[in-house]
C-alpha positions as CSV (number, residue, x, y, z in Angstrom):
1,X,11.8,36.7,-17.2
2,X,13.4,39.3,-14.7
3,X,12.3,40.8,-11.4
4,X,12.9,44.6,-11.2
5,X,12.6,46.5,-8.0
6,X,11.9,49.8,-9.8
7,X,8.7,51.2,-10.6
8,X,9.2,51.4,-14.0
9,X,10.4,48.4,-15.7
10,X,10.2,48.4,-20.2
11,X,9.5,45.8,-22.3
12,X,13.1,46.0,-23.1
13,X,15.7,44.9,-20.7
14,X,17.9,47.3,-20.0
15,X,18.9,50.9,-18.8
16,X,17.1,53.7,-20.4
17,X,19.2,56.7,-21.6
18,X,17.3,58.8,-19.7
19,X,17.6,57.3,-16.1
20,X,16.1,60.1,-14.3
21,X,18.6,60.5,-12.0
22,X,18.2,56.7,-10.8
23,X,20.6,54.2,-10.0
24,X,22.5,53.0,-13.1
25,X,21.2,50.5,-15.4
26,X,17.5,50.9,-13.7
27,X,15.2,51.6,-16.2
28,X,12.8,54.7,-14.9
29,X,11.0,55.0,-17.7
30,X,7.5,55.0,-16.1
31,X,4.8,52.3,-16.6
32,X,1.0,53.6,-17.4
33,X,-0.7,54.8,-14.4
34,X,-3.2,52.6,-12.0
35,X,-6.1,52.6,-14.3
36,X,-5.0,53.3,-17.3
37,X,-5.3,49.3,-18.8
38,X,-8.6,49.6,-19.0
39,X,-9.4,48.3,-15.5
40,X,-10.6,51.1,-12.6
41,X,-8.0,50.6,-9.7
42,X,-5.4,48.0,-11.0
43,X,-1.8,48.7,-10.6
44,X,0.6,50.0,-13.2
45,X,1.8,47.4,-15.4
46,X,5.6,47.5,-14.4
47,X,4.8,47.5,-10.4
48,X,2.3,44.3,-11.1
49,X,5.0,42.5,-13.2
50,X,7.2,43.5,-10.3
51,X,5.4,42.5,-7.8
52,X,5.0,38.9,-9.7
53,X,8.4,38.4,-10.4
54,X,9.7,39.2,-6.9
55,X,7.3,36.7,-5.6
56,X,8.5,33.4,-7.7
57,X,10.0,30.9,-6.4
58,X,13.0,30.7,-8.8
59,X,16.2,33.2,-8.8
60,X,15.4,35.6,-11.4
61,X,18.3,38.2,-13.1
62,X,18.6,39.9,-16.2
63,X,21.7,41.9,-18.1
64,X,20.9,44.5,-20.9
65,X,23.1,43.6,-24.2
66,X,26.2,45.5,-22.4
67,X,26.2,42.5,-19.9
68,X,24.7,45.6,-17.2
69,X,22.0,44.2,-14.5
70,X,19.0,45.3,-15.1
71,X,16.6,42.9,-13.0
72,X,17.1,41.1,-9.9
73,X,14.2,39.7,-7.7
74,X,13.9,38.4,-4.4
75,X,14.9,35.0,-4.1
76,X,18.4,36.1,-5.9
77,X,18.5,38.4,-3.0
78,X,17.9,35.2,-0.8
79,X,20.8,32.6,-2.4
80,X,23.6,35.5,-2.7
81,X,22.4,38.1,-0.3
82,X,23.0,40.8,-2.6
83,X,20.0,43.4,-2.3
84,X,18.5,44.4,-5.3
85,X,19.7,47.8,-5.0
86,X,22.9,46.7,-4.6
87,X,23.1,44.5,-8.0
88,X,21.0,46.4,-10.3
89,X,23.7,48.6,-12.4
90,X,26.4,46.2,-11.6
91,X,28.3,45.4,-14.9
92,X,28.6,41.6,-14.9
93,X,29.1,39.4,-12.3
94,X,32.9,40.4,-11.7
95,X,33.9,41.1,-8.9
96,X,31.5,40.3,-6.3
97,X,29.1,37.4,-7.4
98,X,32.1,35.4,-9.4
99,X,35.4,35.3,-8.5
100,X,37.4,37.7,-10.9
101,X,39.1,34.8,-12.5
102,X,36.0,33.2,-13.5
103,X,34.3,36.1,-15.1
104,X,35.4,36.3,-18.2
105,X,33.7,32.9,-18.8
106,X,30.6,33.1,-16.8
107,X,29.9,36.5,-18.8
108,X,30.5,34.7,-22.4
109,X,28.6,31.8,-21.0
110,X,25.6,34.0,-20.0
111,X,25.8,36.2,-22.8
112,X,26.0,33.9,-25.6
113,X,22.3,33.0,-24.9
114,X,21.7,36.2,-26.5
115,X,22.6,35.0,-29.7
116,X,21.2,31.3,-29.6
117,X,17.8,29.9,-29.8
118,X,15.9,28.5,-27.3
119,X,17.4,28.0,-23.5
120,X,20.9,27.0,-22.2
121,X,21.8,25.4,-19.2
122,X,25.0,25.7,-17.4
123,X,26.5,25.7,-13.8
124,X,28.5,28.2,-11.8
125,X,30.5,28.9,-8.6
126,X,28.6,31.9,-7.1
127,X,29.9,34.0,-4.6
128,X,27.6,35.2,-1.5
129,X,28.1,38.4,-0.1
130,X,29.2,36.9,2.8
131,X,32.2,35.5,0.6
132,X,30.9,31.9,0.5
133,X,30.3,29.9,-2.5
134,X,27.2,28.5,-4.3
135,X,26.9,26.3,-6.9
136,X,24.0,27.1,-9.3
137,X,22.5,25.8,-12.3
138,X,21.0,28.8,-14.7
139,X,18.9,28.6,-17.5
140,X,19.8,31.4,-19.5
141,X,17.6,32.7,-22.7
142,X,18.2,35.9,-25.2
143,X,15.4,39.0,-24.9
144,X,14.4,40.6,-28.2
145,X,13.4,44.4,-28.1
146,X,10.4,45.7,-30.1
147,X,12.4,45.9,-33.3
148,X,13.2,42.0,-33.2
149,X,16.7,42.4,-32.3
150,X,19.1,40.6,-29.4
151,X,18.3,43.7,-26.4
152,X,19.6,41.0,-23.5
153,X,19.4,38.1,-21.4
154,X,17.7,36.5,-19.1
155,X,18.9,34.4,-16.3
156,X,16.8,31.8,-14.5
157,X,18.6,30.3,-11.0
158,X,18.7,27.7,-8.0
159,X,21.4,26.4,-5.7
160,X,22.2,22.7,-7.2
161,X,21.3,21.1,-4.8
162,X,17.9,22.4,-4.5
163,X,17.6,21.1,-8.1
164,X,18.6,17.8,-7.7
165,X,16.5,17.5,-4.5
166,X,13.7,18.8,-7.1
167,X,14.8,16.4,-10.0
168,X,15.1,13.2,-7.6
169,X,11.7,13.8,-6.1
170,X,10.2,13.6,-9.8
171,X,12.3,11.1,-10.5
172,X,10.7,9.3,-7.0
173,X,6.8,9.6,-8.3
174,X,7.3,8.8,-11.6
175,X,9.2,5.8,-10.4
176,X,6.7,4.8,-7.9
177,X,3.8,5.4,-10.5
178,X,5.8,3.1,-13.1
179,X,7.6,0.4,-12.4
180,X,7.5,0.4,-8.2
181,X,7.7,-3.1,-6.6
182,X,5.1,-2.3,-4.2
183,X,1.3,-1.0,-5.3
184,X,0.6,2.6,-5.4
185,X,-3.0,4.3,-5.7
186,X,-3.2,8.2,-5.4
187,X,-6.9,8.7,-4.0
188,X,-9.1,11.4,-4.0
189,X,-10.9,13.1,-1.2
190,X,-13.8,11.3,-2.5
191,X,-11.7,7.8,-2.2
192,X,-12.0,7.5,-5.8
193,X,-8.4,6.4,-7.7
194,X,-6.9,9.1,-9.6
195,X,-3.0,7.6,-10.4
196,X,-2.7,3.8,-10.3
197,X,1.0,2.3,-10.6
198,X,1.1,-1.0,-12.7
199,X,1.7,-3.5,-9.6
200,X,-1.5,-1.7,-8.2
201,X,-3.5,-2.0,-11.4
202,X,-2.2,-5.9,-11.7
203,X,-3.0,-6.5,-7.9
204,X,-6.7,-5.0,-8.4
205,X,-7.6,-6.8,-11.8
206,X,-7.9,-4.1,-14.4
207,X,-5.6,-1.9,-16.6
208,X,-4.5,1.2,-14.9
209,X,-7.3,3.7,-16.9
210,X,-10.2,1.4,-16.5
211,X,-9.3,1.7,-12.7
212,X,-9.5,5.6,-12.4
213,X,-12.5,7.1,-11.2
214,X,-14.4,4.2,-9.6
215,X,-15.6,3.6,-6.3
216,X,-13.6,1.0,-4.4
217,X,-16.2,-0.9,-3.8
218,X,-16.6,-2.1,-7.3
219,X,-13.0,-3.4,-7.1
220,X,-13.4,-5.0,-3.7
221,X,-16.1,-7.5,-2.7
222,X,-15.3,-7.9,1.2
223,X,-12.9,-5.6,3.1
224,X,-13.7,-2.6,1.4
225,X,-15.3,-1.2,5.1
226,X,-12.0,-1.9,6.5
227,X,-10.0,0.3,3.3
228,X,-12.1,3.2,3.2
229,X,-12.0,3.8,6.8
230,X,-8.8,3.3,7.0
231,X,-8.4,6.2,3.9
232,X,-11.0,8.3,6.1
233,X,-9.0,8.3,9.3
234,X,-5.4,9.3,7.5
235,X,-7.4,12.2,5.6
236,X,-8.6,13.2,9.0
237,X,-5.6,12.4,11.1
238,X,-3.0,11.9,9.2
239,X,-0.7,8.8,8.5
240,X,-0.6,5.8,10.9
241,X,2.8,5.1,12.4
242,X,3.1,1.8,11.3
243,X,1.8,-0.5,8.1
244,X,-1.5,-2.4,8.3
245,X,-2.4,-5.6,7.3
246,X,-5.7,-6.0,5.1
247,X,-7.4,-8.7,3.8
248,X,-9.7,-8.3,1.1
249,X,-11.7,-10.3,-1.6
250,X,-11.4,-9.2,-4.8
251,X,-13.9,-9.7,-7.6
252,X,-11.9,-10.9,-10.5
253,X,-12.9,-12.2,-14.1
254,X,-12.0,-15.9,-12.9
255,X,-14.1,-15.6,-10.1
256,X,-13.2,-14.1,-6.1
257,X,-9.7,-13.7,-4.6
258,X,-8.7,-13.2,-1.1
259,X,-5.9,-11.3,-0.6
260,X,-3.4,-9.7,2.3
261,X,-2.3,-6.4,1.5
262,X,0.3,-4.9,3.8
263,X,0.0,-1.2,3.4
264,X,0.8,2.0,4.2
265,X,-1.2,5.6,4.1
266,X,0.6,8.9,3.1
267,X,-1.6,12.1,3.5
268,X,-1.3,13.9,0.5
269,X,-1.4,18.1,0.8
270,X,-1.1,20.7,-1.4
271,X,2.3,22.7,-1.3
272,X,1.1,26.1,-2.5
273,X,-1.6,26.6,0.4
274,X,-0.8,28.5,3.4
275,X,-2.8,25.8,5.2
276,X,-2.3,22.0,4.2
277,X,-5.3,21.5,2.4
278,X,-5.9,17.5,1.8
279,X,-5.6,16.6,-2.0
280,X,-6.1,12.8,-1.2
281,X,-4.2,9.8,0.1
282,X,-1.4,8.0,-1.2
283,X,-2.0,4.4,-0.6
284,X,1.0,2.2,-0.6
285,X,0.5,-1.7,-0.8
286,X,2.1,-5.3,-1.1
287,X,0.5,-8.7,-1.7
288,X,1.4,-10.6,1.1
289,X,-1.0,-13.5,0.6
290,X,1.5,-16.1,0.4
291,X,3.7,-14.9,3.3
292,X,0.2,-14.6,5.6
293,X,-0.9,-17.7,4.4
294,X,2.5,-19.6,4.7
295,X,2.9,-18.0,8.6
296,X,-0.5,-19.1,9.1
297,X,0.2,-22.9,8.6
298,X,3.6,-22.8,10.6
299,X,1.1,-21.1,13.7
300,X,-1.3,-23.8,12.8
301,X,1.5,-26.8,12.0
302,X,2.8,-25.4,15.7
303,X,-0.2,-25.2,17.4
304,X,-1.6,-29.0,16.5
305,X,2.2,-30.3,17.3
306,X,2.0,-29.1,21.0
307,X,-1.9,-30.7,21.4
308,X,-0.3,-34.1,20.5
309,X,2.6,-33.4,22.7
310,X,0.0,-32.7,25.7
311,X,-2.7,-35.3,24.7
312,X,0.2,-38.3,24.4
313,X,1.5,-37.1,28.0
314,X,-2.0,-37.3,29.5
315,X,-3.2,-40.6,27.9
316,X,-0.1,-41.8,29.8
317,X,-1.7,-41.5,32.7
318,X,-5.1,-42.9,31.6
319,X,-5.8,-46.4,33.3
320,X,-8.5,-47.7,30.7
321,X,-7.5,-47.5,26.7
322,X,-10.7,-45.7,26.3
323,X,-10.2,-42.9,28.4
324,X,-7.1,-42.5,26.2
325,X,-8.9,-42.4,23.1
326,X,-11.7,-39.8,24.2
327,X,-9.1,-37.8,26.0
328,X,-7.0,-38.0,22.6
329,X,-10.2,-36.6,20.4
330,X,-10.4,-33.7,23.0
331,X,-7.5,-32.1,22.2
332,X,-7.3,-32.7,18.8
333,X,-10.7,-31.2,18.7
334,X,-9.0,-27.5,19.6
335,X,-9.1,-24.9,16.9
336,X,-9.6,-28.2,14.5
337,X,-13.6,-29.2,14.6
338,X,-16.5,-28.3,16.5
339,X,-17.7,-32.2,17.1
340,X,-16.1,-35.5,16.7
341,X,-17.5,-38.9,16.9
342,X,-16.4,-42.2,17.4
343,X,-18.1,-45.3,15.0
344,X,-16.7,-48.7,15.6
345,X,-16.9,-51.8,13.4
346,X,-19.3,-54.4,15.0
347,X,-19.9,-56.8,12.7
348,X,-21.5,-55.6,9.4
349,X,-22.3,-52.3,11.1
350,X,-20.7,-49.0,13.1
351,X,-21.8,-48.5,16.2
352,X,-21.9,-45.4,18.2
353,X,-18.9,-45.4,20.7
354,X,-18.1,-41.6,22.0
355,X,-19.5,-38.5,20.4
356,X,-19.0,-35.0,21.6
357,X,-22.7,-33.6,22.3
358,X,-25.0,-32.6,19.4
359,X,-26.5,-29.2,21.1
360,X,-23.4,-27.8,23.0
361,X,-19.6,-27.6,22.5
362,X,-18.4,-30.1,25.3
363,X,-15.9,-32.9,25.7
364,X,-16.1,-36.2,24.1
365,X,-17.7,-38.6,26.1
366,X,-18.9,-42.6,25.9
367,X,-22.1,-42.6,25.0
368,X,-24.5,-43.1,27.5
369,X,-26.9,-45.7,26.1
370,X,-24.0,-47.7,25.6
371,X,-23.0,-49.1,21.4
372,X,-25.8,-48.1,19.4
373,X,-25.5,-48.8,15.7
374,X,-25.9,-46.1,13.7
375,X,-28.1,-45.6,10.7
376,X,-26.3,-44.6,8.2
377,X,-27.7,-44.9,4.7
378,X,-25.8,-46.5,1.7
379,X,-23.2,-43.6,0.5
380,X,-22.4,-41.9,3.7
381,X,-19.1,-40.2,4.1
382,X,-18.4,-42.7,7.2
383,X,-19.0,-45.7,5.3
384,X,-17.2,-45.1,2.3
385,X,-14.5,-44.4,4.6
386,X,-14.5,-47.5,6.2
387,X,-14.9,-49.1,2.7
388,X,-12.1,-47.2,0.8
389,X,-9.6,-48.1,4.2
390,X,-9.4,-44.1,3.5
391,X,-10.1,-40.6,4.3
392,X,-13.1,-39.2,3.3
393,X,-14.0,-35.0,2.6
394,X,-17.7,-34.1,2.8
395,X,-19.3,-30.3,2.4
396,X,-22.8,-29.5,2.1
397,X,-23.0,-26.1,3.2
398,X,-22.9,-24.4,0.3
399,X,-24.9,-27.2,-2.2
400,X,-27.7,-27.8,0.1
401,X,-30.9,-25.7,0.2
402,X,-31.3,-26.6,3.3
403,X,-27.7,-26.9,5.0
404,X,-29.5,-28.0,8.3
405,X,-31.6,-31.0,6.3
406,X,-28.1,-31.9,4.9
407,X,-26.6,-32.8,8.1
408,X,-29.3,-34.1,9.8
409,X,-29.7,-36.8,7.0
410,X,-26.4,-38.2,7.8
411,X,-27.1,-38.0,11.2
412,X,-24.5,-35.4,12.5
413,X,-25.5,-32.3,14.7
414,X,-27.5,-29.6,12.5
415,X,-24.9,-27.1,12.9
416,X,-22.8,-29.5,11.0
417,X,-21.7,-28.3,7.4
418,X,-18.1,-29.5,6.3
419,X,-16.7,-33.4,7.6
420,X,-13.8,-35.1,7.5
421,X,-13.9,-39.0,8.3
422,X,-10.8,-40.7,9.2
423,X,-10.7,-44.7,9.0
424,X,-9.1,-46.6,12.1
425,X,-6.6,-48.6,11.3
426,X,-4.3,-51.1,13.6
427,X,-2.2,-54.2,12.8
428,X,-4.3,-54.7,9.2
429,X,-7.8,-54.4,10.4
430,X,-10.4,-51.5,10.1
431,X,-11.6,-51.0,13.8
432,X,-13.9,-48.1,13.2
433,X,-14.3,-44.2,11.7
434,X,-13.5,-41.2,13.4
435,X,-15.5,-37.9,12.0
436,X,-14.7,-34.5,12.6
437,X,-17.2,-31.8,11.9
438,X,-16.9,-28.2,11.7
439,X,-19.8,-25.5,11.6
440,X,-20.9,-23.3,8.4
441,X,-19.0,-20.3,9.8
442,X,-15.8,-22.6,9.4
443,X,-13.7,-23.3,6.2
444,X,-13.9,-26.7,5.1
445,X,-11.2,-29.4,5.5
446,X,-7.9,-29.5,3.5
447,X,-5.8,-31.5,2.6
448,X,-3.4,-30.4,5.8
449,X,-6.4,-31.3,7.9
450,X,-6.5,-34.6,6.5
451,X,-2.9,-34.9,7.6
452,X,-3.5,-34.2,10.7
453,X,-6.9,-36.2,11.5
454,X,-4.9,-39.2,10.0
455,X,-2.7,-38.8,12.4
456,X,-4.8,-38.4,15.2
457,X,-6.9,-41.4,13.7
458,X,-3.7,-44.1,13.7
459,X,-3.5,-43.4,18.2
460,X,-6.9,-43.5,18.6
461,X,-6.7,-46.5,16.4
462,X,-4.1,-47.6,18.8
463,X,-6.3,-47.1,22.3
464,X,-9.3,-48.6,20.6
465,X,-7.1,-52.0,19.7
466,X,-5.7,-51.8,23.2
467,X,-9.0,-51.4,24.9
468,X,-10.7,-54.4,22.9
469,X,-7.8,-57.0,23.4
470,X,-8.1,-55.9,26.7
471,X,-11.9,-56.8,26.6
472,X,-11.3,-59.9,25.3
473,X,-8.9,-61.1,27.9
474,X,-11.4,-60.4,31.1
């Protein structure tokens, strides 16, 4: 495919005999005039071809079987600054785009598409009209005339490096939608997946077709608010300047996942429009559920370190053993239960020692009625404590019909949902039970939080032994 800048170009490339007085090797013979196609007003053939080939992208020339220019469009014009006028007629490259010593093969090179099938690709050292040098890479292809046989060439052409810009930005995507380490989901304006890599696919539980098409929303159970408006705001302002952090749930055919994504947004915008014209979002993602979750512990593992620090330097100070032990329980309660009581062995029952209050977040106190032995029916999580000389996990929250009945049966605060009770333990002997209880809108206990309330356990174990042999002596 050649450009021509003359008004007449034939279905044959090359000069016509008669030239008409034109430049040499410009054809003149003249196309059909406007109109004459069949449609009222269009241009003549040979300007519209004209007009199309000048305004492609790709370095267009042609030769004529003599090896004469007959075709030369714009962005030729653009690389080696020749004008057409000044290439068109030109025999060869000789001379002024190839170095004399090279012509000889560039013309065979060129020329011997005439003869082969199909296309050919080489390289060459162009010369600009300036007197610089280009490296290209051509894909050259033979023209047949009417009568089926070789009439010349044509020469296809971009500067190298344009090309392997080109090549390594396909290369890019069709890594990235293969075999990318991180997730990749093109999305629609309509935030519907239209590309899904194979991490992506694997992160979102499904095979990369069943995936296309569907709304989000039937892929993500919670945080699916969060995605789409995060998809929203890049199509309407762009990317963000920095990753985000998302957690979602994920409805999967073992049940839910949660899961962190780290990820980053990419406006996507069509290249051939004279205004960007949004064709979706690239969304770029990495599980980081382990890292989040691993970071989260060390904060946590941190942050329960320094309350035991603080708490052993103010029981310290604490004149009565008691005072240690509530004091204790109050900063072991931070960001680790909403209530904690205290249930000492008295005999063949617990009794009611200290206790944080039922109806309101406060500190934990003695109780003010004195020991009062609780009445805690055969089975509760406080009792087998005491029984197993063990810690004890209870959650009713999500059994119960009635999560409020549940608590107040075991005679915790209503707002009670998940507990963990800790047996008291000092020099062999079970001195009590220490429950923690958290709130429904709290996880339940772990195995790390049963770490931790054994360890607050064994010092309040120790006050509470201090503060009876102290007792005893009076």
């Amino acid at each position: 495919m050649g450009a021509s800048r003359s008004s007449g170009t034939t279905d044959e490339i090359g000069p016509d005999e008669d030239s008409g007085g034109g430049p040499p090797g410009r054809s003149a013979v003249p196309g059909p005039p406007a109109g004459e196609d069949g449609l009222p007003g269009a241009p003549a053939g040979s300007e519209l071809l004209a007009a199309l080939l000048d305004g492609m992208d790709a370095a267009l020339c042609a030769f004529d079987a003599a090896g004469t220019v007959t075709h030369w469009n714009r962005e030729a014009e653009r690389i080696l600054g020749w004008s057409a006028e000044e290439a068109v007629g030109r025999s060869g490259f000789a001379g002024w785009a190839v170095r004399r010593a090279d012509a000889d093969e560039v013309r065979t090179r060129l020329m011997s598409a005439m003869e082969a099938p199909g296309r050919q690709v080489h390289e060459f050292a162009l010369l600009r009209k300036d007197g610089g040098r280009v490296l290209v890479r051509t894909q050259s292809a033979g023209v047949r005339g009417a009568d089926g046989k070789p009439a010349g060439v044509y020469c296809a052409f971009s500067e190298v490096h344009a090309q392997i810009d080109l090549e390594r930005a396909i290369a890019l995507s069709e890594a990235l939608l293969e075999d990318a380490s991180w997730g990749v989901v093109l999305v629609d304006v309509d935030l519907r997946p239209t590309v899904v890599n194979v991490y992506a696919a694997r992160a979102l539980g499904g095979s990369r077709t069943r995936l296309l098409g569907r709304p989000l929303g039937d892929l993500v159970v919670q945080g699916v608010e969060e995605l789409e408006a995060a998809l929203h705001h890049v199509l309407a302002e762009g990317a963000p300047s920095a990753p985000a952090e998302l957690w979602v749930t994920l409805r999967t055919a073992e049940g839910e996942r949660r899961r962190c994504w780290r990820s980053g947004f990419l406006r996507l915008a069509s290249p051939l429009a004279e205004e960007p014209v949004p064709l979706g979002v690239g969304w770029l993602f990495r599980d980081v559920t382990a890292a989040k979750l691993a970071e989260q512990e060390a904060d946590r593992l941190r942050f329960r370190a320094s309350q035991l620090h603080r708490a052993a330097r103010t029981v310290s100070e604490c004149e009565e053993p008691m005072e240690a032990a509530t004091s204790l329980l109050d900063f072991a309660l931070a960001g680790f239960a909403d209530h904690v009581l205290l249930d000492l062995v008295a005999g063949e029952r617990l009794v009611r020692t200290a206790a944080t209050p039922f109806d309101a977040p406060g500190p934990c106190l003695p109780v003010s009625t004195g020991a009062i032995p609780t009445r805690y029916a055969p089975g509760h999580p406080a009792l087998q404590a005491v029984e197993r000389a063990g810690t004890v996990r209870a959650s009713g929250a999500a059994g119960a019909a009635d999560p409020a009945e549940w608590a107040v049966e075991r005679r915790w605060p209503r707002d009670a949902a998940h507990a963990l009770c800790a047996v008291l333990r000092s020099r062999g002997r079970t001195l009590g039970v220490l429950t923690f209880l958290r709130a429904a809108n709290r996880a339940a206990f772990e195995r790390t939080d049963t770490a931790y309330a054994e360890t607050v356990a064994a010092r309040v174990a120790g006050a509470v032994d201090l503060a009876q042999a102290t007792a005893r002596e009076r």
